[in-house]
ZALUM-663448 format. One record per residue: x, y, z of N, C-alpha, C in turn; residue number from 1. Coordinates in steps of 0.001 Angstrom, whole numbers, plus 500000, padded with zeros to 6 digits. Atoms other than C-alpha are relative to their C-alpha. Layout:
! residues N
R      nx      ny      nz     cax     cay     caz      cx      cy      cz  resi
R       X       Y       Z       X       Y       Z       X       Y       Z   NUM
...
***
This chain:
! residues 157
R      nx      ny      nz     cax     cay     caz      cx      cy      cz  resi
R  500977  498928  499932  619829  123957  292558  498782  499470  500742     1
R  501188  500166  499291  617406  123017  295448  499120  500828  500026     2
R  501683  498869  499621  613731  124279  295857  500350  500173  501452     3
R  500564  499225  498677  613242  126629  298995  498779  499930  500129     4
R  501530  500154  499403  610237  126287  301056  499683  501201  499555     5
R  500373  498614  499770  608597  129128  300465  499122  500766  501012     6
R  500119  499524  498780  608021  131722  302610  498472  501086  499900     7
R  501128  498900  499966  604936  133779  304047  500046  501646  500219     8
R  499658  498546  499333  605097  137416  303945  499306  500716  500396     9
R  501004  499217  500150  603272  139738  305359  500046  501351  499544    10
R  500283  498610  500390  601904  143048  305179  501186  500894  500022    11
R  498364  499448  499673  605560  144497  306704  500812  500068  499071    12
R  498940  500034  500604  607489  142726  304828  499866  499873  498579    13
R  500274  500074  501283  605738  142962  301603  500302  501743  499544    14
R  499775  498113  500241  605744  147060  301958  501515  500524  500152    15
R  498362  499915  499869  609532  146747  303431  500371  499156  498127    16
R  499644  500925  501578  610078  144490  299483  499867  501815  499592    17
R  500731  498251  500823  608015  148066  298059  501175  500822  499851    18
R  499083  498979  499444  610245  150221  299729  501283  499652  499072    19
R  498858  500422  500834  613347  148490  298319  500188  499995  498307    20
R  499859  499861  501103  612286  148065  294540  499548  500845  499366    21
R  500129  498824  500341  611498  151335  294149  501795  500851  500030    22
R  498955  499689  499869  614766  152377  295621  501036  499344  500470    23
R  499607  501247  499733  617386  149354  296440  500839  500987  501045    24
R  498853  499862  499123  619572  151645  298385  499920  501346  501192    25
R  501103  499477  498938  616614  153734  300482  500995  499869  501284    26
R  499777  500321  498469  617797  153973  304057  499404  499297  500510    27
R  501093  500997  499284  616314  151477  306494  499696  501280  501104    28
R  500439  498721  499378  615519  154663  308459  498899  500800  499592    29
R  501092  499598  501291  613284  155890  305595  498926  498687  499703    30
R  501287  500757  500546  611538  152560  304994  499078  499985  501617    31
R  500789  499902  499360  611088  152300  308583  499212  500650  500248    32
R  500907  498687  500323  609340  155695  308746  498454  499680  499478    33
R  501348  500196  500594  607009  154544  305757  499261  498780  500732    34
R  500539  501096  499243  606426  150670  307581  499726  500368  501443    35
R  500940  499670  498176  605647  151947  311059  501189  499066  501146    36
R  499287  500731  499191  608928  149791  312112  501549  501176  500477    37
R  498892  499476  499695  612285  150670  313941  500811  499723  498900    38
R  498892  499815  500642  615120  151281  312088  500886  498163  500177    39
R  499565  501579  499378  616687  147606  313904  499132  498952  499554    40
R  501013  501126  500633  613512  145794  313037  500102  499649  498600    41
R  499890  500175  501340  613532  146685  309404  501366  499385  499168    42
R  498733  500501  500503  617235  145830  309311  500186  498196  500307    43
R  500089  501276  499539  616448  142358  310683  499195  498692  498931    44
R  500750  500344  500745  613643  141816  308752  500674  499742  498352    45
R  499651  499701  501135  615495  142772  305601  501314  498786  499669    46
R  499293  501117  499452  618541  140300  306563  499208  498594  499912    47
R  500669  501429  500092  615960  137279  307301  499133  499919  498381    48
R  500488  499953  501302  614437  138175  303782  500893  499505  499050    49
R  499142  500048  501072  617769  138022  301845  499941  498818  500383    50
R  499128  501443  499791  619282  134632  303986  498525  498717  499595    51
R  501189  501106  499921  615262  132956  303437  500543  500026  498310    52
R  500294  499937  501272  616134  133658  299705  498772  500799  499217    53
R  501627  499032  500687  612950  135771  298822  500325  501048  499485    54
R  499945  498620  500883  614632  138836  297693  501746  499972  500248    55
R  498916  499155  499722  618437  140120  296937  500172  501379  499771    56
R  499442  498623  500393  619949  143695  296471  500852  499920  499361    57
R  499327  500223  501014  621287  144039  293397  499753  501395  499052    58
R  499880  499222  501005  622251  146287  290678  499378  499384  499095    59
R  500633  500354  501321  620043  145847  287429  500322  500602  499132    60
R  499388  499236  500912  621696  146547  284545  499208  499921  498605    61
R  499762  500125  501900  621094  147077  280231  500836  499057  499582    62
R  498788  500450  500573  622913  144454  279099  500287  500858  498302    63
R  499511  499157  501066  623087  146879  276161  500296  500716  500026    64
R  499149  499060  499917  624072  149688  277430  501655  499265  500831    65
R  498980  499727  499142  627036  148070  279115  500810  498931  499193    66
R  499021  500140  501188  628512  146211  276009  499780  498794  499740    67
R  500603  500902  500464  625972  143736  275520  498984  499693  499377    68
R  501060  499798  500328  624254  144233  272892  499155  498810  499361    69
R  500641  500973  500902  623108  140523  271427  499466  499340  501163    70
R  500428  500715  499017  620679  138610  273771  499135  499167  499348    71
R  500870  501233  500424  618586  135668  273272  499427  498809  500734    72
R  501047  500794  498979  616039  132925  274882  500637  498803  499087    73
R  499775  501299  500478  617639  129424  273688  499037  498785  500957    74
R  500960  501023  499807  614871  126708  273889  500641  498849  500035    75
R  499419  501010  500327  616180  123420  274810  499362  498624  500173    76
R  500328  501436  499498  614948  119575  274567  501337  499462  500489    77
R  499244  500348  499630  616801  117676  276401  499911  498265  500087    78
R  500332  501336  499748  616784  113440  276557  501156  499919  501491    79
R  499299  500139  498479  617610  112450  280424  499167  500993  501475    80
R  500415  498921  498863  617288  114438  283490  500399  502061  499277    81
R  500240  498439  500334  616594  118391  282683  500945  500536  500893    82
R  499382  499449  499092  618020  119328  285886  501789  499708  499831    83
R  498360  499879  500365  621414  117937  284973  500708  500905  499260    84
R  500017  499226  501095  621540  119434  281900  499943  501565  500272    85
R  499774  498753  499570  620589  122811  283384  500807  500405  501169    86
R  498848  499367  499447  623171  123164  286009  501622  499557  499771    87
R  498814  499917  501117  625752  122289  283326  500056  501524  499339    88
R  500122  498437  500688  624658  125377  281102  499501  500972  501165    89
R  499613  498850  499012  624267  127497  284450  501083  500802  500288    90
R  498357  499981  499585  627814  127296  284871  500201  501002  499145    91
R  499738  499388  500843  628162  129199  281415  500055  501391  500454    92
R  500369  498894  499721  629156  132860  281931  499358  500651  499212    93
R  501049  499250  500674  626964  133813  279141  498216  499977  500112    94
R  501227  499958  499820  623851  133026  280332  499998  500283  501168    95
R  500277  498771  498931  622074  134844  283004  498568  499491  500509    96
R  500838  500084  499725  619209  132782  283537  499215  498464  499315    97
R  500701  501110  500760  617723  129133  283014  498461  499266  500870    98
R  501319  501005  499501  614634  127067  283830  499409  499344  499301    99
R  499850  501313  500478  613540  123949  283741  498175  500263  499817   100
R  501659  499443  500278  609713  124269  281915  499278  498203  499781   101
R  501056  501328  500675  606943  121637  280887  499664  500408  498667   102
R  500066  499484  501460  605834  121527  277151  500831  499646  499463   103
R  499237  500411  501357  607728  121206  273825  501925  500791  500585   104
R  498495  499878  499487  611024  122517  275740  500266  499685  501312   105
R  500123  500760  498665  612578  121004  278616  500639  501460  500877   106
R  499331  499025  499434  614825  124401  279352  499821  501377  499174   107
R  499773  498639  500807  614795  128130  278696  500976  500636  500500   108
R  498830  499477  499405  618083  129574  278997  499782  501555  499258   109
R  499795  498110  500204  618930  133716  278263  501416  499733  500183   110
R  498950  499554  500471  621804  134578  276734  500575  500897  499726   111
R  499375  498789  500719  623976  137718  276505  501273  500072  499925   112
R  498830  500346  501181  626689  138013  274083  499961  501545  499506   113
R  498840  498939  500922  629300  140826  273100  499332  500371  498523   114
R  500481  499974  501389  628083  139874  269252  498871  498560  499893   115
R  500701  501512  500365  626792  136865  266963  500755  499188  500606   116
R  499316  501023  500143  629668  135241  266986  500140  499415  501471   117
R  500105  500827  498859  629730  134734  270724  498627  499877  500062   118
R  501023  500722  500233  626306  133790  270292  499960  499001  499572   119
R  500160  500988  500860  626861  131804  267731  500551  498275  501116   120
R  499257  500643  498791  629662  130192  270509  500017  499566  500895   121
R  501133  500681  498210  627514  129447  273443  499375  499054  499350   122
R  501130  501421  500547  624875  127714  271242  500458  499174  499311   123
R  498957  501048  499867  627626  125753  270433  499844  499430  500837   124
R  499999  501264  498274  628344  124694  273995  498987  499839  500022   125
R  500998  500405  499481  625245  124641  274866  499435  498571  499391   126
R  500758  501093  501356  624272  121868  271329  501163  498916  500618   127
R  499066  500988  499387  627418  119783  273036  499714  499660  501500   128
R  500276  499996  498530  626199  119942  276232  499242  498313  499854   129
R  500709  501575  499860  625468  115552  277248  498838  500445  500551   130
R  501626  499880  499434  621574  115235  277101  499396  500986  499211   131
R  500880  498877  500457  620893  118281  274895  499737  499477  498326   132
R  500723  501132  501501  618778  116484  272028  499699  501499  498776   133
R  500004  498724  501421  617848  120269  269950  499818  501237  500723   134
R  499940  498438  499091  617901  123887  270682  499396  501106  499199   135
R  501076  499149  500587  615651  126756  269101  500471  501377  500885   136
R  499284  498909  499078  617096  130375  269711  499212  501393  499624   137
R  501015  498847  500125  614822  133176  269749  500962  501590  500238   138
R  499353  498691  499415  616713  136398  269489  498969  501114  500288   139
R  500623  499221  499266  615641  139364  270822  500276  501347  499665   140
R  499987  498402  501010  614696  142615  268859  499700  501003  500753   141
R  500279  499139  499358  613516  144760  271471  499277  499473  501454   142
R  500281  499954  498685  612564  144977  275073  498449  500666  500184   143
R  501399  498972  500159  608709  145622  275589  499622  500164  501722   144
R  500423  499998  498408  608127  145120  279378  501697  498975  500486   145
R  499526  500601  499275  610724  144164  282132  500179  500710  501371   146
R  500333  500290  498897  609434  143789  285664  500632  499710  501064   147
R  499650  501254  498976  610586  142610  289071  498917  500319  500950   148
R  501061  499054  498900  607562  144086  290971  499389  499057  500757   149
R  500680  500831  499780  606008  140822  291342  499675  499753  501869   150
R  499842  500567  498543  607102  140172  294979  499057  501082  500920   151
R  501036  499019  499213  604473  142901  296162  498660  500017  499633   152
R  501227  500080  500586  601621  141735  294485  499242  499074  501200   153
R  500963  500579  498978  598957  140175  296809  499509  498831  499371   154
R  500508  501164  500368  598880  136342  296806  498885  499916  500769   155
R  501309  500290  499691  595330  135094  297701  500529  498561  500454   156
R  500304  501264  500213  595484  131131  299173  499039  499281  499877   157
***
């Protein structure tokens, strides 16, 4: 899991992002319209956006409406390298999301699970996983905010 440089965006391609997470499957005919670009430009632009890594097109789902209703944030220390450790439990098809933090946990993984018991069953693997010293599992009673808007917010350097 290498770091990407990261990239500068501008005004274009921050309003071409807009355009998209409002509607992921907008025409590039329609965003161009709203961005002031050709139809070819915006499709170029939109292309060098995905392959830089800065944004994909994707379906966002409920994992509860779609037959997942147990989810959870498993906290992990780890003794060793973190990064090992987390693209071991990446691999897992029950999790959907890890990173490597500073502080009293070295990893925060997300977990969604059928029930407990495949809950229970991951944080298994996961407590066998070489390097994973303790694990702390925060389930998850309700959904109060979830975001992806971020990528249109105006960084300052």
């Amino acid at each position: 899991m290498g770091e990407r440089q990261p990239v500068v965006l501008d005004d274009t391609s921050r309003a071409i992002i807009e355009q998209l997470q409002q509607d992921g499957r907008r025409p590039y005919a329609r965003i161009a319209e709203a961005v002031g670009l050709s139809e070819a430009a915006v499709r170029q632009r939109v292309q060098r956006l995905q392959d830089a890594g800065v944004m994909q097109i994707v379906a966002v789902t409920d994992p509860r409406q779609v037959g997942f209703p147990r989810q959870a944030m498993v906290g992990i220390r780890v003794r060793g390298d973190s990064r090992v450790v987390a693209d071991v439990i990446a691999t897992f098809d029950e999790v959907d999301y890890v990173v490597i933090s500073a502080g009293s946990l070295d990893l925060l993984v997300e977990v969604v699970c059928t029930d407990d018991t495949q809950l229970l069953d991951t944080v298994s693997r996961i407590r066998a996983v070489e390097g994973v010293e303790s694990t702390e599992t925060f389930l998850y009673l309700g959904l109060a905010k979830q975001t992806y808007a971020w990528g249109t917010r105006r960084v300052e350097p």
